[in-house]
C-alpha positions in Angstrom: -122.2 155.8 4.6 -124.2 156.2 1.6 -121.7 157.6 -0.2 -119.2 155.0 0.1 -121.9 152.3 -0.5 -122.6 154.5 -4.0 -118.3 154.6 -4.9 -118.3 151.2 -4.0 -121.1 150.1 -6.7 -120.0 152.5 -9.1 -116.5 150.5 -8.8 -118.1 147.1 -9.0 -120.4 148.1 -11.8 -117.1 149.4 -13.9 -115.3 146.3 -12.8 -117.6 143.8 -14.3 -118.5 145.9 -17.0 -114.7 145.5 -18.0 -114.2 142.3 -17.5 -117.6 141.2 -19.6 -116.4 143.6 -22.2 -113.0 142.1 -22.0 -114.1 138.5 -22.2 -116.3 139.3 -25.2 -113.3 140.5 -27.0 -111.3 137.8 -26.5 -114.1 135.0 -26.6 -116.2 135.8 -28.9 -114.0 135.9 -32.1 -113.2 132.5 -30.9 -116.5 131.4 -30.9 -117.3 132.9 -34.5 -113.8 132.1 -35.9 -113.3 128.8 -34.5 -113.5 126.5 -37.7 -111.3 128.9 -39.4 -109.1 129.2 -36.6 -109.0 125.2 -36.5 -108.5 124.9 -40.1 -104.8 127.3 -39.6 -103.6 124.2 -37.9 -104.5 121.7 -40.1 -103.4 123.0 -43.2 -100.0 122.9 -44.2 -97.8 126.4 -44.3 -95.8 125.9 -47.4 -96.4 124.5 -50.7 -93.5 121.9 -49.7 -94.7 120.6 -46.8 -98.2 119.7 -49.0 -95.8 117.8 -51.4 -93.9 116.5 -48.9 -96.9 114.7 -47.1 -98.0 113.1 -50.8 -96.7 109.4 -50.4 -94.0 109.1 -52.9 -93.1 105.7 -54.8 -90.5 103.2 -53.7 -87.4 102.4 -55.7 -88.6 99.4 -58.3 -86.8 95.8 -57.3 -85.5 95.5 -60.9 -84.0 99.0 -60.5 -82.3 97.9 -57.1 -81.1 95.4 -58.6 -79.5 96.6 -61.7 -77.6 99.2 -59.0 -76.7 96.5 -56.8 -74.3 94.8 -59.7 -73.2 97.9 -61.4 -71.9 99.4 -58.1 -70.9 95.5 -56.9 -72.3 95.6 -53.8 -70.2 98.1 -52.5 -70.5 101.8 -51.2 -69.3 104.3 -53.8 -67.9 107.3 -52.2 -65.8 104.8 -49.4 -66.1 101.3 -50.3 -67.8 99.9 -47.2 -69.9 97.0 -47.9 -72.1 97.2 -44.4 -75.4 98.9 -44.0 -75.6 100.1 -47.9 -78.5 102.1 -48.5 -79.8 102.9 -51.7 -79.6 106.9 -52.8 -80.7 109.5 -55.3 -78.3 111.2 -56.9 -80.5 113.7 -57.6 -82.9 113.6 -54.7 -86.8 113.4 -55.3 -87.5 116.3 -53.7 -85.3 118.7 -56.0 -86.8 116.7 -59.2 -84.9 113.5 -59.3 -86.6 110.2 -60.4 -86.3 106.9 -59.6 -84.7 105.4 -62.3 -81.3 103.4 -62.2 -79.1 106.8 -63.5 -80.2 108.6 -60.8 -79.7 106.0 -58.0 -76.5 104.7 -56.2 -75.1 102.6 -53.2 -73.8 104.1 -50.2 -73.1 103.5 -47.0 -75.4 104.9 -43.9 -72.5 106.7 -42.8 -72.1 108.8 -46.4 -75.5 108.8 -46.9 -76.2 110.6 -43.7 -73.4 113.1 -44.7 -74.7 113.5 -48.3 -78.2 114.4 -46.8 -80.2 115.7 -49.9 -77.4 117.7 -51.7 -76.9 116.8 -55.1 
C-alpha cells in the first residue's frame, strides 16, 4: 500500500512539475515580451503599407475642372457620360501627381478595369 501511495506522488509530483514548467515557457515570455509582442501588430509590415496609410491630397477643383472640358464631359476609353470618375494616368502610388497631364475622365466601369496599371 505504501508503495503505490509513493508511485502515485512521484507521478503527481512529475505531473505538476511539467505542467508549471510548461506554463512558464509559454507564459512567461509573454509576460516579459508583451509590449513588443503588441507593438508586431501595430506596426505596419511593408514600407508600402506605411505610405499607403499617409493621407494623400485630393485632386484641386481648378484641375477637375480644366479635365472636365478637355475631355468634354465624356469617358475617354468608351464615351460613356454616366458615373465619370476622375483618374490618374499615372497612379499616385507608382509616382504620379496630381496635375491636369496626369489626370483623365472615365467611367466607373473602365476605371474599375484600369485598376492602378499605367
Amino acid at each position: 500500500m505504501i508503495n503505490i501511495d509513493l508511485l502515485f506522488l512521484k507521478e503527481l509530483f512529475l505531473f505538476i512539475f511539467i505542467f508549471t514548467v510548461s506554463i512558464l515557457v509559454i507564459v512567461l515570455p509573454i509576460i516579459l515580451f508583451r509590449e513588443w509582442i503588441i507593438s508586431l501588430f501595430r506596426r505596419p509590415l511593408f514600407k508600402r503599407q506605411l505610405q499607403q496609410k499617409k493621407q494623400r491630397d485630393g485632386i484641386p477643383k481648378e484641375v477637375q475642372r480644366e479635365v472636365w472640358r478637355r475631355d468634354e464631359h465624356r469617358c475617354v476609353e468608351c464615351g460613356s457620360q454616366k458615373n465619370l470618375e476622375f483618374d490618374h494616368i499615372i497612379p499616385i502610388s507608382k509616382g504620379g501627381s496630381n496635375t491636369a497631364r496626369n489626370i483623365q475622365l472615365l467611367c466607373e466601369e473602365c476605371n474599375r478595369k484600369k485598376s492602378n496599371r499605367i
